[in-house]
N, C-alpha and C positions, 0 to 999 in steps of 0.2 A: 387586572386584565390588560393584555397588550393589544394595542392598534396598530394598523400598518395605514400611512396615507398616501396610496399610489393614484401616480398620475397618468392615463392610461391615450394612446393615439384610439383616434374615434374609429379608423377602419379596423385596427387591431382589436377595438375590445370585441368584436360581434364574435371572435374563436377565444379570447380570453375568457370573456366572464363564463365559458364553460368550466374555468378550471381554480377561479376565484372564489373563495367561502364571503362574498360581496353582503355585508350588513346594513351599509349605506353609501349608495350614488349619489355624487352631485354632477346634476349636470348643469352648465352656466348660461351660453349664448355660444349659436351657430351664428358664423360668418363664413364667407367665401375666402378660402384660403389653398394653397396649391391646384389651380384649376385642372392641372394636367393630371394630376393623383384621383383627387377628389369627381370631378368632373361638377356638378348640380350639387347646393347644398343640400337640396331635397337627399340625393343620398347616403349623406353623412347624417343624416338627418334617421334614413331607414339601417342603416347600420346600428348607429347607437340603440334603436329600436330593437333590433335582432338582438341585438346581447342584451337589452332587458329578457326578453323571454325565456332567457337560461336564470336568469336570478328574481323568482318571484317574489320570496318570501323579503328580498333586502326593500326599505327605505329609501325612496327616490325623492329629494331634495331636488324641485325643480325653480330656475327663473321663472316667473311669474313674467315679467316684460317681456321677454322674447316669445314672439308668437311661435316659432316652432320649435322651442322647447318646451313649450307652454303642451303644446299638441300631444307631446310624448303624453302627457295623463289620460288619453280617450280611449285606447286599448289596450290597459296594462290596468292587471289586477293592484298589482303594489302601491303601498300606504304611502302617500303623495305629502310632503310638507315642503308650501311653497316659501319663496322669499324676493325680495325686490326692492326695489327705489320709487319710493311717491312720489317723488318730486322732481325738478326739472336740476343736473348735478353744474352745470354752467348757466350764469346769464347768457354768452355769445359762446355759438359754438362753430365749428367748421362744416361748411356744405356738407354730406354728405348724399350719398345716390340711395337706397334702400335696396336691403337684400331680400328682402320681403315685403312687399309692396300690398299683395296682394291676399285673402284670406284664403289657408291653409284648407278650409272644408266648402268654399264654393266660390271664391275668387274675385268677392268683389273686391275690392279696393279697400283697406283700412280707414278708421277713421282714430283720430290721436287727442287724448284732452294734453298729452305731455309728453316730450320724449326727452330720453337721457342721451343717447348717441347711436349712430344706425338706426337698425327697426327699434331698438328697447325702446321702451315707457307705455304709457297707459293706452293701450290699442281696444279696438272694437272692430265688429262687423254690422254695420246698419243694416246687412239682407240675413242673414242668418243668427245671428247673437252668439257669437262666437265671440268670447271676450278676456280680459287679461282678470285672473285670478286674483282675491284680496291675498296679498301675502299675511303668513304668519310669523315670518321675521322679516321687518320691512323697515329701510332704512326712512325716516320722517322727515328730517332736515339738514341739511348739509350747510357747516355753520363756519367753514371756509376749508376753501380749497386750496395749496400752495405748489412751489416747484419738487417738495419733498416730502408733504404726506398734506393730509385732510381730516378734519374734527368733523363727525357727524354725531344723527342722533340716531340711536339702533332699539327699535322695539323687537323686544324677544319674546315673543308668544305674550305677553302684554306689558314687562317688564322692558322699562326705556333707562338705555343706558348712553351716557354720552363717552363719545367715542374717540381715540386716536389712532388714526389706520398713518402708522408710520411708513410707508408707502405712496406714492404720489398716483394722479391720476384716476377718470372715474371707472377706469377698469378695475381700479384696487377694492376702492368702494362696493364697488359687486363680489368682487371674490370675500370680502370682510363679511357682507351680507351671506355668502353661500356657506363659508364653512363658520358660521358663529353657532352652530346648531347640530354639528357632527356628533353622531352618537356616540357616546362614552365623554364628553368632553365638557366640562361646567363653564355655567355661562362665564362666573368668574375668570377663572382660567383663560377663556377665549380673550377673553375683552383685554384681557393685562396682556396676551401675547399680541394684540395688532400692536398695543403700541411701540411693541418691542424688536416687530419684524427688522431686516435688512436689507436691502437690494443682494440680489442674484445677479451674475454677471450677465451683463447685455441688458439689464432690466435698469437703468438709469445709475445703475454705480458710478460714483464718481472718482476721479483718480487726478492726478498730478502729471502734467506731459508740457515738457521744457518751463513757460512763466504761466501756462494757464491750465486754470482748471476745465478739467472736461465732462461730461456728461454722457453715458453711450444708453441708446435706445434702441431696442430691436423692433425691426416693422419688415411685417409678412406679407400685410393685406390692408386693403383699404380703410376697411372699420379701423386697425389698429393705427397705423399711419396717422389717421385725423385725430387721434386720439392725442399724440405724439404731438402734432400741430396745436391740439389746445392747450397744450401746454408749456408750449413754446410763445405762443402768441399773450397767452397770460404773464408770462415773464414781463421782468423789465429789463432795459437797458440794452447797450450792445453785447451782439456775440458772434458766434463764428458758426456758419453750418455747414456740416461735412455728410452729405448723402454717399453710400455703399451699394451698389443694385449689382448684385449677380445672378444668375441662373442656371444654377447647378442643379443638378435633382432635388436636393431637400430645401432649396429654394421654393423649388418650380419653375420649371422652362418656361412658361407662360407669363411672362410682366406686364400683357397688357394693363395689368388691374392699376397700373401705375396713373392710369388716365380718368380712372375713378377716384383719387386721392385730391384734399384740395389745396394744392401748393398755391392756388390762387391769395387763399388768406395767407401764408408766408408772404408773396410777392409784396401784397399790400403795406407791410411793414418792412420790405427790403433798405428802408434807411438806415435800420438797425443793426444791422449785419456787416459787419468790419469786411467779411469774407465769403463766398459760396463755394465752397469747394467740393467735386463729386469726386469719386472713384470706383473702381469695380469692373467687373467683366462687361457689363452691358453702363458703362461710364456714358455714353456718348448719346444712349435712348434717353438719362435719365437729364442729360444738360438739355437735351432737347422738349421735353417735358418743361423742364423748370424754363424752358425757353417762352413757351405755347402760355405756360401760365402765368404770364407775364415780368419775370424779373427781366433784368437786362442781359444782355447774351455777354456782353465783354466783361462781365464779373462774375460770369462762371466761369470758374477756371477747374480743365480737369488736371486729375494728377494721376499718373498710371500706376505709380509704387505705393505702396501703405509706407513703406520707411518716409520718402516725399510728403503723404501726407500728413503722417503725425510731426514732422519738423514743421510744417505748417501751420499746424494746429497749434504747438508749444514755441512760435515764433513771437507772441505780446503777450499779455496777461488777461487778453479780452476773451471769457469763457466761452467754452465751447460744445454744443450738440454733435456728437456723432450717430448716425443713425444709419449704418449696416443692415442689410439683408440677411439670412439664417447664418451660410456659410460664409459672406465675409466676416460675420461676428467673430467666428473662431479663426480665421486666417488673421485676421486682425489682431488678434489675441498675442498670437507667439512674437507679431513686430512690437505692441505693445511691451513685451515682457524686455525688450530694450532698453526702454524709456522708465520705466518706475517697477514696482514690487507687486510683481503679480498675484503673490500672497495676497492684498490685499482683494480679492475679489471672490475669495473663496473663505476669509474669516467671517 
């Protein structure tokens, strides 16, 4: 039997799954992401909804931590198999503001035995009993986290398997948990393929640019940005950080959400950093940000060219984060294709 594993935009699937033969949805974690597109996650929220009710009969694979993905199960007929993280995936994590604060069926205010990042982890409702589901593939313990992937432990409908999600970060860790259970696909099979995965370009692929190595990170939104920071902050040693903020449409015009992210824990650790260097169309909100959140103003330095920045970048051996917005990732790309083999990001 052949599988197809499509990855579908959330406003897009409400007229897709009309035309999809959909066997199994996963759906992960809503975050606020293009405010200008999207507006309220509430309605990416009712979107994803809508294209459930064209595909009754498929398998909906839901996060269990996220309270309003969690929700998608209270009016939909289809057979729910949830999945999630027990546990707490960092000791220290970065501020973040919550995207969901409050409960989805009467609004009082959450209550948390644990959270993994954003709203995720173990939520309740002390007025209603509105509460986060026992997953049935739940990740147990997370047995180290690194710059380049994470060993956890994966109970699969009771079967504990220890795990390499060759992949960094605890967003990986959740998508590990989400598609380790995709219909037609053996556990086996699953578990040999995390450890196998590769970075996607913009997804932390590393590359070679003049003496130092570099790192690119795509950040959209808040949630994923701190995400980004925790991983940064877990590192050691010196490096170079090169911020990207445009706002183009598949951006989103809208950056305020930039003042929700917490460059504060960067600041904190600004000894570390040989360099600050921003660029981008909105270059000048983002130095002023990294202003507010407290680095020092005279060591952000912008740079207006990408060719300027990546010479900067590949000026010492002291590695370096680049961290682009949607479409400077790909504008970035073709100055990159100067500097080293672009092949390399697409093997």
């Amino acid at each position: 039997m052949t599988h197809a594993l499509i990855e579908c935009d959330e406003a897009a699937f409400r007229k897709t799954s009309e035309y999809l033969p959909v066997e199994c949805l996963v759906v992960n974690n809503i975050f606020r992401d293009q405010l200008d597109r999207f507006g309220e996650i509430t309605h990416t929220l009712h979107a994803i909804r809508d294209g459930i009710t064209h595909i009754p009969d498929a398998t909906l694979c839901l996060n269990a931590d996220c309270s309003l993905t969690a929700s998608l199960a209270l009016q939909v007929p289809n057979k729910i198999v949830w999945f999630g993280v027990n546990v707490p995936i960092y000791e220290n994590t970065a501020q973040e503001l919550s995207d969901a604060p409050y409960c989805i069926r009467c609004k009082t205010e959450y209550q948390y035995d644990y959270t993994t990042y954003g709203h995720l982890g173990g939520f309740s409702c002390p007025h209603c009993g509105y509460l986060r589901q026992e997953p049935q593939v739940a990740v147990t313990q997370v047995l180290k986290t690194g710059p380049d992937s994470s060993d956890i432990l994966l109970d699969l409908f009771g079967h504990v398997h220890e795990v390499h999600v060759n992949l960094q970060g605890g967003y990986n860790i959740y998508n590990a948990a989400a598609t380790a259970r995709i219909i037609g696909i053996k556990e086996e099979t699953a578990i040999t393929a995390f450890g196998q995965f590769e970075c996607g370009f913009g997804r932390a692929k590393q590359f070679t640019l003049g003496q130092a190595q570099a790192r690119m990170m795509l950040v959209k939104n808040p949630a994923g940005f701190n995400q980004v920071i925790n991983l940064i902050s877990h590192d050691e040693g010196c490096c170079k950080l090169a911020f990207l903020l445009n706002d183009r449409f598949a951006d989103g015009t809208d950056i305020s959400w930039i003042w929700d992210v917490d460059f504060e824990a960067l600041a904190a650790q600004q000894a570390r950093f040989t360099c600050i260097l921003v660029s981008g169309v909105r270059a000048n909100d983002m130095a002023l940000r990294l202003k507010y959140a407290g680095f020092v103003f005279d060591r952000i330095e912008v740079i207006r060219t990408y060719e300027e920045l990546l010479d900067a970048v590949g000026a010492d051996e002291a590695p370096a984060f680049l961290m682009p917005s949607y479409t400077a990732m790909f504008e970035l790309r073709g100055e990159i294709r100067k500097h080293t083999d672009v092949k390399a990001f697409y093997e």
